[in-house]
N, C-alpha and C positions, 0 to 999 in steps of 0.2 A: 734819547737814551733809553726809556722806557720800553719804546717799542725794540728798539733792539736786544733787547733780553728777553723780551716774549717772544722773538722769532727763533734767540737763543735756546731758550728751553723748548719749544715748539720742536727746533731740529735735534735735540737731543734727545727727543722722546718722555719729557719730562711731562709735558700738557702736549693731551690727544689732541690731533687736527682735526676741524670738526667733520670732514669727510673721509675718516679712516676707521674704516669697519670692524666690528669683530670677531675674531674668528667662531663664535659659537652662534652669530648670529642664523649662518644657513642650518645649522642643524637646528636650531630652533624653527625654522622656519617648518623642515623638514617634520617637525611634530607637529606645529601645531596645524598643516595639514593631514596627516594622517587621523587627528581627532578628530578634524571636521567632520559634521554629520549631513549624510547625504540626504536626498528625498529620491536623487533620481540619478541614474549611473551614466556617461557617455560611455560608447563603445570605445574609443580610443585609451580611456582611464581605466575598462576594464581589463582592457588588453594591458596595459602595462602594468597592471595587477598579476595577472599570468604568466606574465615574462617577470615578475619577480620572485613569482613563487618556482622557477626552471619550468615550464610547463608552457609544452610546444603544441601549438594549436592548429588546426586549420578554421577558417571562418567562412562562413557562408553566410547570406541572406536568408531571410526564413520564408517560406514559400506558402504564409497563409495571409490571412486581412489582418494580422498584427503585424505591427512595424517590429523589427528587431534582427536578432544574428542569432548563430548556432554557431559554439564553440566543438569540435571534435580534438578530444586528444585520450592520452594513457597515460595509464599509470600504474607501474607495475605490469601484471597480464590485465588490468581491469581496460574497458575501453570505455569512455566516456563524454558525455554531451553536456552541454551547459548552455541552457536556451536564456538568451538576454532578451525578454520581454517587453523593450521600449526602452527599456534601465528604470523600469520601474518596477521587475520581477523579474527574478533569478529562478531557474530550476535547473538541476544537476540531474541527469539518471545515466544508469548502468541499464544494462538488456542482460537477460538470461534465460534460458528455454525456457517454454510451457513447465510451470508448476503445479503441483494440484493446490486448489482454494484453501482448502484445511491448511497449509503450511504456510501460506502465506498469511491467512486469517492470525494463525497462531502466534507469527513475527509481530505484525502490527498493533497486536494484544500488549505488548511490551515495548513499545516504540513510542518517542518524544518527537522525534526531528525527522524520522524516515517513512517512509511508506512503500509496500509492495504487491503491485497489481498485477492481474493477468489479461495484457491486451486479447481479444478475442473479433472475431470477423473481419479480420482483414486477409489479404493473402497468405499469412500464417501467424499462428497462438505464440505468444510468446510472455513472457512474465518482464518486469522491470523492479528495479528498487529508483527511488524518486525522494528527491527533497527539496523544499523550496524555499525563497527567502523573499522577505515584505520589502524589497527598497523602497518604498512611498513611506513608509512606517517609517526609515530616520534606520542610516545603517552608515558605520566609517569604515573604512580600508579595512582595519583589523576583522571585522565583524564578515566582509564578506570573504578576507582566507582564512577565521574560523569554521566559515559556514562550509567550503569545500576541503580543508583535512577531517572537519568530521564526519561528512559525508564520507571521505576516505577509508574513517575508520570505520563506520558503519559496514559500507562493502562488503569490509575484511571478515566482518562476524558473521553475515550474511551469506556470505560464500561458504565457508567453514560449515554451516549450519544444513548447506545446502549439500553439501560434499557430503558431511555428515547422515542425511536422510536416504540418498543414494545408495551408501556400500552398509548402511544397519540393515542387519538380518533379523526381521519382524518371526513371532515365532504363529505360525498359521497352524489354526482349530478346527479340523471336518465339523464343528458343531460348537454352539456357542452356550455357554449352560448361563444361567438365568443372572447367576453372582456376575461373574465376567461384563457380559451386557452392561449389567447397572455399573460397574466399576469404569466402564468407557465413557458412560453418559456424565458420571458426574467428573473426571476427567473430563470432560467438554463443555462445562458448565450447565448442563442441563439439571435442572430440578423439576422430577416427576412426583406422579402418585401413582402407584402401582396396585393394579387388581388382577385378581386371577381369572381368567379365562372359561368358557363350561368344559372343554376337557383338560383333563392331568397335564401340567406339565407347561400347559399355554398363559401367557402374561402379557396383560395389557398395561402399557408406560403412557402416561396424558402429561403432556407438560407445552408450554408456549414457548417461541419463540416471536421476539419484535412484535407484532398484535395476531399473530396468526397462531391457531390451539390446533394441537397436532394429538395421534393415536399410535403410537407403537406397537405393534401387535409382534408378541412372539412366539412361534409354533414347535415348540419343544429344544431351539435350539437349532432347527435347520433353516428354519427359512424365518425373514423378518420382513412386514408390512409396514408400510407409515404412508399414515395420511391426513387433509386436512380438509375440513367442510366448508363451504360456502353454498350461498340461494341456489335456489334453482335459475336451472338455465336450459335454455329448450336444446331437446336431442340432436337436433341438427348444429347449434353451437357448439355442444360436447363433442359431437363428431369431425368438428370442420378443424377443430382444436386436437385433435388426435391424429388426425391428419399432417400436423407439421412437429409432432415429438416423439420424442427414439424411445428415452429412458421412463415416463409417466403415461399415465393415462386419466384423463378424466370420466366421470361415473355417475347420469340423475340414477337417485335413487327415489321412486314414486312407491313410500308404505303404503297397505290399506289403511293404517290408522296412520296419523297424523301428516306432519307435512312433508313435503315433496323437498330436495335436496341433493345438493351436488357435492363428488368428492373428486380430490386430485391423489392420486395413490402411485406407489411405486414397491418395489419388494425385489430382496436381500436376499439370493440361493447361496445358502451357507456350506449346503453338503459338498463344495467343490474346495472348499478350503476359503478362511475368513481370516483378519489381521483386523489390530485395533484400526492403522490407519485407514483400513478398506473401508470399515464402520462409520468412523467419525467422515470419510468421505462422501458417505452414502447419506448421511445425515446433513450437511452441509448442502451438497448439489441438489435438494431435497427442496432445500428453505428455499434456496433461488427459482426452482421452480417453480415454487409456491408462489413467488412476488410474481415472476411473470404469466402464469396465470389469474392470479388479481387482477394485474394488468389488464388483461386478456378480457376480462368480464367486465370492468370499469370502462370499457370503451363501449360495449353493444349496450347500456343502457342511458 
């Protein structure tokens, strides 16, 4: 009699059968895989990460000694790549033409999660904006479609910014008077010390960048020098050196009195017409040259 009322209440739903599910149990399930924390992504889970975010992909093999895949897809007019580095490193970039360094230098000055470089020597110059993400470090679903819409949104400012630099009309100086100059430099965070020059009119700016001390010479407003010192280095070095750059020159300078001495120099003809960004550009591609000249000397001794 017993048992038959427990089979009674059993079919009337009164007492659950012990192999009758619930219905919240998949959606549970469905969480608490999504919190899981990764260390390492399969291709197949990324993929169905992409197709849930609508985002139609093409996939390749990556064609270097790291194991992994290359995502191609769009978004919006943006086109974009997402290199799966083993699934253990995520990178997302955009391409965009040859930038100048200053602009890009400038973005990155204010960036958390992005970064924007100018690929150079290959078959053509081209700039990129680039983010990447730690999967080794412990990363869940959500974490990796935070990491690509704000990469999205980043983009967006990026492009804007770039659009932006393009159609602004810079107002251009036959001549750059002394205030102006220094108002660029500290706009570009330079902190000098300035001295007067032996004729009217001429200004010397000394200020460092990175470990390298530079000399801004200004010649009334037309034309600007900058340069930087390092050891000597034999004439034929400095020549073999000059032989493979367009925009610098290297210079021994052998005093009668004291010691012998090498500079790397470059100069600014103002009387054709000058712009802040021309300045700060010329000051930038500057510093670079200055590393690869370091370079350049740190190998022959």
């Amino acid at each position: 009699m017993v048992c038959c009322c427990v089979l009674l209440l059993c079919a009337n739903g009164l007492v659950p059968a012990q192999d009758a599910k619930d219905p919240k149990d998949s959606k549970d399930a469905r969480d608490v895989a999504e919190l899981k924390v990764h260390t390492s992504i399969s291709a197949e889970h990324l993929e169905g990460l992409l197709k849930g975010m609508d985002i139609d992909f093409k996939k390749t093999a990556l064609k270097s000694k790291r194991e992994g895949h290359y995502f191609a897809f769009a978004r919006g007019k943006f086109k974009l790549g997402l290199y799966d580095h083993g699934g253990t490193e995520l990178m997302v970039v955009s391409d965009f033409k040859a930038l100048p360094l200053d602009f890009l230098n400038q973005w990155n000055r204010g960036r958390k999660q992005s970064r924007a470089v100018l690929h150079q020597g290959g078959k053509r110059e081209f700039a990129s904006l680039e983010s990447v993400l730690d999967v080794a470090a412990g990363v869940t679903d959500d974490t990796v479609r935070h990491f690509l819409r704000r990469f999205e949104d980043e983009l967006k400012q990026f492009d804007k910014l770039v659009h932006r630099s393009e159609t602004r009309e810079e107002e251009v100086y036959p001549s750059l008077p002394p205030e102006h100059l220094e108002k660029i430099l500290k706009l570009n965070k330079v902190a000098f010390k300035k001295t007067a020059g032996r004729k009217a009119g001429n200004f010397i700016y000394a200020f460092s960048r990175d470990s390298y001390k530079f000399r801004l010479y200004d010649f009334q407003g037309s034309d600007l020098m900058i340069e930087a010192t390092f050891s000597p280095a034999k004439l034929d070095q400095v020549n073999r050196y000059n032989l493979t750059r367009k925009f610098v020159r290297a210079v021994l300078h052998q005093p009668a009195s004291g010691n012998a001495f090498t500079t790397l120099e470059a100069n600014l003809d103002c009387t054709g017409g000058v712009s802040d960004s021309i300045v700060a550009y010329f000051l930038q591609t500057f510093l670079d040259e200055t590393r690869q000249f370091d370079r350049y000397l740190s190998k022959l001794n």
